[in-house]
N, C-alpha and C positions, 0 to 999 in steps of 0.2 A: 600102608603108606599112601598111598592112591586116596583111598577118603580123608586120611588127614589131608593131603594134597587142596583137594576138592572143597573143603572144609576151610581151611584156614584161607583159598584164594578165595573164597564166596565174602567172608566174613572179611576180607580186609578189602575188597572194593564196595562191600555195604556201609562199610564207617566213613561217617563227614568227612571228619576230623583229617582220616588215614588220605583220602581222596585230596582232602586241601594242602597236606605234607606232600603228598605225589605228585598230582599235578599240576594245583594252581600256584606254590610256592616258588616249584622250580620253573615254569615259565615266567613268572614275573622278576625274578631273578635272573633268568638269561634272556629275557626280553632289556631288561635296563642296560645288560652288559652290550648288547648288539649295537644298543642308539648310543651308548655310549663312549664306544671304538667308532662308531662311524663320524661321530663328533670331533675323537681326536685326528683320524684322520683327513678331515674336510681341509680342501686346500685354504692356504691363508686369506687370499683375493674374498673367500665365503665370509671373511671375518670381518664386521665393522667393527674398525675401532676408533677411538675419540682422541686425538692430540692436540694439543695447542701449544701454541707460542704467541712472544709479546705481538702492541698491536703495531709497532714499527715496522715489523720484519716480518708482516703478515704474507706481502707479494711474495717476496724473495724466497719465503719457506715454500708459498705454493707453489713455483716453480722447479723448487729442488725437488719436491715430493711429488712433482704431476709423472702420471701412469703408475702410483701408488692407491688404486681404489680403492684399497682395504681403510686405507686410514684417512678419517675425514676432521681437516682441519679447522680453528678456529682460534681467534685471536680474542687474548685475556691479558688483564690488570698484572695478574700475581699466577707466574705459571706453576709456581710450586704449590705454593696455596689450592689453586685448584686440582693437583694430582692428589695432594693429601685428602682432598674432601670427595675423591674418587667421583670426581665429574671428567675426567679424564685420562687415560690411562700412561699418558706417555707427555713430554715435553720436549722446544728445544728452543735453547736459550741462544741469542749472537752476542758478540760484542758490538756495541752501538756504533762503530766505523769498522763494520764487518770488511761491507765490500770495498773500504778505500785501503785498508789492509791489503788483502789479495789483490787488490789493482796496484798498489805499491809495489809488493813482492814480499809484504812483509808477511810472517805468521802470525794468525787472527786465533782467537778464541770461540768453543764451539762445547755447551752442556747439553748433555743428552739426558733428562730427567724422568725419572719412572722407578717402577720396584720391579727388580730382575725375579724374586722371587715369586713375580706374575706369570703364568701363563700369558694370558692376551698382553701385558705392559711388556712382557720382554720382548715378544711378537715385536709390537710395536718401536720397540726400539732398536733392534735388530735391521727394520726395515728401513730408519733416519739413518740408521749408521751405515747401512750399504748405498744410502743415498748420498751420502755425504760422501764414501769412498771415490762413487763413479763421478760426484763432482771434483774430488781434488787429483784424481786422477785426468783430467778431461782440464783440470789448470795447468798440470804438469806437462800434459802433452801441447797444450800451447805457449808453454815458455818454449821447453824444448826446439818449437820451431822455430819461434822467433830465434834462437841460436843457431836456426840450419843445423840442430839435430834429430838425428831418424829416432823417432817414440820407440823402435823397435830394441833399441839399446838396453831397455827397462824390462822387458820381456824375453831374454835368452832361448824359451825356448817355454811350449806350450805341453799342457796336460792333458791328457784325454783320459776320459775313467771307462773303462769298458764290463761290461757284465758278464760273466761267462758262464754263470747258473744262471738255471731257468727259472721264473718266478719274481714277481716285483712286490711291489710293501703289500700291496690288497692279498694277495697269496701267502707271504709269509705271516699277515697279521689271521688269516683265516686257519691256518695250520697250528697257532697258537692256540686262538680265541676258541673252535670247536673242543679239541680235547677238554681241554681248561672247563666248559661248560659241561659236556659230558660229566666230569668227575665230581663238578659239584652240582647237576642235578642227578646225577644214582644214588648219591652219599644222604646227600638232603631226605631227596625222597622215598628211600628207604631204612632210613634211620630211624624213624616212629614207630613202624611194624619191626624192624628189626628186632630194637626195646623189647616190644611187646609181649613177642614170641613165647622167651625164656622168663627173663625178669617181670611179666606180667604177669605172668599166667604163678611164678611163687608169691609175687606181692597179692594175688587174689585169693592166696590156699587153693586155687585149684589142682594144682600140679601132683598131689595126690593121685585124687582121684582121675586125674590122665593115667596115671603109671599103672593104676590098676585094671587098664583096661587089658584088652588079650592084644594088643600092637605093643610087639617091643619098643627098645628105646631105639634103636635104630633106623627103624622108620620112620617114629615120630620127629626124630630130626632131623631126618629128610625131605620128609615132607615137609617141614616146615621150611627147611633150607630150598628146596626147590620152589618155593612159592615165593620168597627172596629174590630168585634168580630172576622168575616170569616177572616179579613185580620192579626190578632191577632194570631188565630189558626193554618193559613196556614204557620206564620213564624216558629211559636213555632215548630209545628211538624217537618216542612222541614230544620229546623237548629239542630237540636235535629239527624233526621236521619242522614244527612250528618255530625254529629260529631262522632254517633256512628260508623256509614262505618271508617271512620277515626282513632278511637279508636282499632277497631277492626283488621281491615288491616295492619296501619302504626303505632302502639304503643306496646310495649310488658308488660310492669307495668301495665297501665291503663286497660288494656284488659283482665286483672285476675280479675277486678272489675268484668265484665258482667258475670260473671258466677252466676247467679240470680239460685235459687233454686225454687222449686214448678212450677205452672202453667203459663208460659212465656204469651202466649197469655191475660190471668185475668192479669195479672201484665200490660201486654202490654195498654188494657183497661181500667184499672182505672187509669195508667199516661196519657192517652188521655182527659176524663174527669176533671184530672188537670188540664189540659193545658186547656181548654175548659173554665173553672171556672175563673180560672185566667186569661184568656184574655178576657173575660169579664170585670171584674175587673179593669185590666188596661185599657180597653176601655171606662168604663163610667169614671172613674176619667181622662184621656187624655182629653174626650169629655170635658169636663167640665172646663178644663182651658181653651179648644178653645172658651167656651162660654166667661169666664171672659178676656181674649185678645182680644184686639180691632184691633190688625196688628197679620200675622204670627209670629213675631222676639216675638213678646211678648207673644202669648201663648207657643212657644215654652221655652221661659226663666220660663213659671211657669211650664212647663211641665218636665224640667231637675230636679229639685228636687225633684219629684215624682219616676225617675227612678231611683233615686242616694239610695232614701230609701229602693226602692226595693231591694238593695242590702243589706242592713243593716244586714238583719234577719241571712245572710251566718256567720256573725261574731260570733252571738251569740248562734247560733247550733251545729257550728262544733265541740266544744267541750264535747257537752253534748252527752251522753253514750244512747243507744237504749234502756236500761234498764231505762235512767232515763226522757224518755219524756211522758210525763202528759198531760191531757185534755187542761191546758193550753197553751201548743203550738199550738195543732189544733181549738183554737179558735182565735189566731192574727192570722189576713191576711197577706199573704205572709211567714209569720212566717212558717206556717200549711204546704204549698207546700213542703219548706226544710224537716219538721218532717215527710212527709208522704211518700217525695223519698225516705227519709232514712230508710225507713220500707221497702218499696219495692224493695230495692238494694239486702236486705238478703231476701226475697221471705218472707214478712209478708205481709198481708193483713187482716189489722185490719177493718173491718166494720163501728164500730163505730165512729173510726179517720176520714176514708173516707167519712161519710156523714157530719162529723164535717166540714171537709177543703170544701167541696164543697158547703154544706149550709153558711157557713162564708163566701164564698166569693161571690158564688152569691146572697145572701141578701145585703150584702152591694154596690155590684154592682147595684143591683135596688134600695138601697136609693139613693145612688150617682145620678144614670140616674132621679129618681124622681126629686131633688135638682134643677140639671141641668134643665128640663123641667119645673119646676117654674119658674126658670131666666128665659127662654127662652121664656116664655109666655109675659113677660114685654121687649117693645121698647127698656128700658135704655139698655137693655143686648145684645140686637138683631142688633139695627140698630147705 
């Protein structure tokens, strides 16, 4: 077992190929996702965006809109005209006796032009419309006086929002974003050799003469399965590192995340044991389609929906509160990995969770590899 070990780790970091599915796939892969959360959550004030309105109501706009730096204005012919021809992302249209309207007392007319279904045009218009609130607000309160009424009448009584979990967006976005990358750089990067292993080595006729060697079948797919695991763990960690350099270096949002509290080193440690568990995990279940593939193209097509699920679990955690995860998330696999980053992003280290996520997965990694190894004992699966 030990030379097949030796054997199949030599030969799968001498292949290009194996090396460009390993390593440079999945960092360029969790390198876009990093700049690409850090993007979404750049404050808005970072965002220039283009608005305009007619050229009457040029003044009066920039005065509604001053200490609005994000949005920079400009007066045009045709303000719809120019949103469609995406020279500007946003609009806002007056009625031509705006302000003898509101100086009347009467109500005026007020178009906020743009496509909601923008990112930056909604930004943008989001930010007229809260401008236009604190204006008609700020008329209200000077009628009001003029009446010798207290502005206070309109306001009964004030909100406060208070937080009482620990963690703000850059922490909960970093508790998402690592597992999420994890699962799809082990998946990625070891899905090529996974293929290989089994379904390669029948699609070459070699697998013969493997079987006739004096290593039973147990070893040989062990060894094979443990060269999965090191090659599983070396992704995970080595993509994980260079996301955090990344995070840390070249991101300003994201990098409020890593401010992890308590014992960095213990935290360091039991996300390593993650990773560990769970590239297990996706190891024996890889292996295992390579046994049911008769060609690589084919184990790798049963291998894609194994990855695709591993991403599942990100949908259904991110919304859940740190307060509210229960025994039952670190008992689904994969599920577990998300709930357990998410503990460790605020510097918890729950005992029991952790032997939970790492018993759930490596138990079910050795039923898996057991399964596998019955197939594997029968010709029909082998040869």
């Amino acid at each position: 077992m030990l030379n097949i070990f030796k054997k199949e780790l030599k030969d799968t970091f001498r292949d290009q190929r194996t090396l460009i599915l390993t390593v440079f796939l999945p960092l360029v892969l969790m390198s876009a996702l990093v700049f690409f959360y850090e993007k979404m959550m750049a404050p808005e004030e970072d965002i220039q965006l283009h608005v305009v309105t007619e050229k009457e109501q040029l003044e009066f706009v920039k005065g509604l809109l001053d200490g609005k730096e994000n949005l920079q204005l400009r007066a045009v012919d045709d303000v719809e005209a120019t949103i469609k021809e995406g020279e500007a992302v946003a609009g806002l249209v007056l009625t031509g006796d705006f302000e003898k309207q509101i100086a009347a007392g009467n109500a005026a007319t007020v178009q906020i032009l743009g496509d909601e279904y923008s990112e930056n045009s909604y930004i943008a218009m989001s930010a007229i419309e809260m401008a236009l609130t604190q204006y008609s607000q700020a008329i209200v309160s000077e009628r009001l006086g003029q009446q010798n009424v207290e502005t206070s009448i309109l306001t009964p009584f004030t909100v406060n929002k208070v937080q009482v979990i620990e963690g703000d967006q850059s922490v909960q976005m970093m508790s998402f974003l690592i597992p999420m990358m994890l699962v799809i750089a082990v998946g990625v990067g070891i899905s090529s050799s996974a293929a290989d292993f089994i379904a390669g080595e029948k699609e070459r006729r070699t697998m013969e003469a493997l079987l006739m060697t004096p290593v039973n079948r147990s070893s040989f797919l062990l060894g094979k399965w443990l060269t999965l695991v090191i090659l599983a763990t070396v992704t995970g960690i080595l993509t994980l590192g260079i996301v955090f350099i990344e995070i840390y270096f070249f991101t300003e949002q994201l990098k409020s995340g890593l401010t992890m509290e308590g014992n960095v080193w213990l935290i360091g440690t039991v996300a390593l044991l993650i990773i560990i568990s769970f590239a297990a995990l996706m190891a024996s279940a890889l292996l295992l389609t390579s046994i049911f593939g008769k060609t690589v193209k084919e184990a790798q097509s049963y291998g894609t929906p194994i990855i695709m699920v591993g991403i599942l679990p990100a949908l259904f955690i991110t919304s859940v509160g740190l307060n509210e995860l229960t025994t039952t998330h670190f008992l689904v696999p994969i599920l577990n990995v998300f709930a357990t980053f998410k503990e460790l992003f605020v510097g918890i280290i729950d005992i029991e969770h952790v032997f939970l996520t790492l018993g759930v997965n490596i138990a079910l990694a050795l039923v898996i590899l057991t399964v596998g190894r019955i197939l594997f004992a029968k010709d029909k699966w082998v040869l």
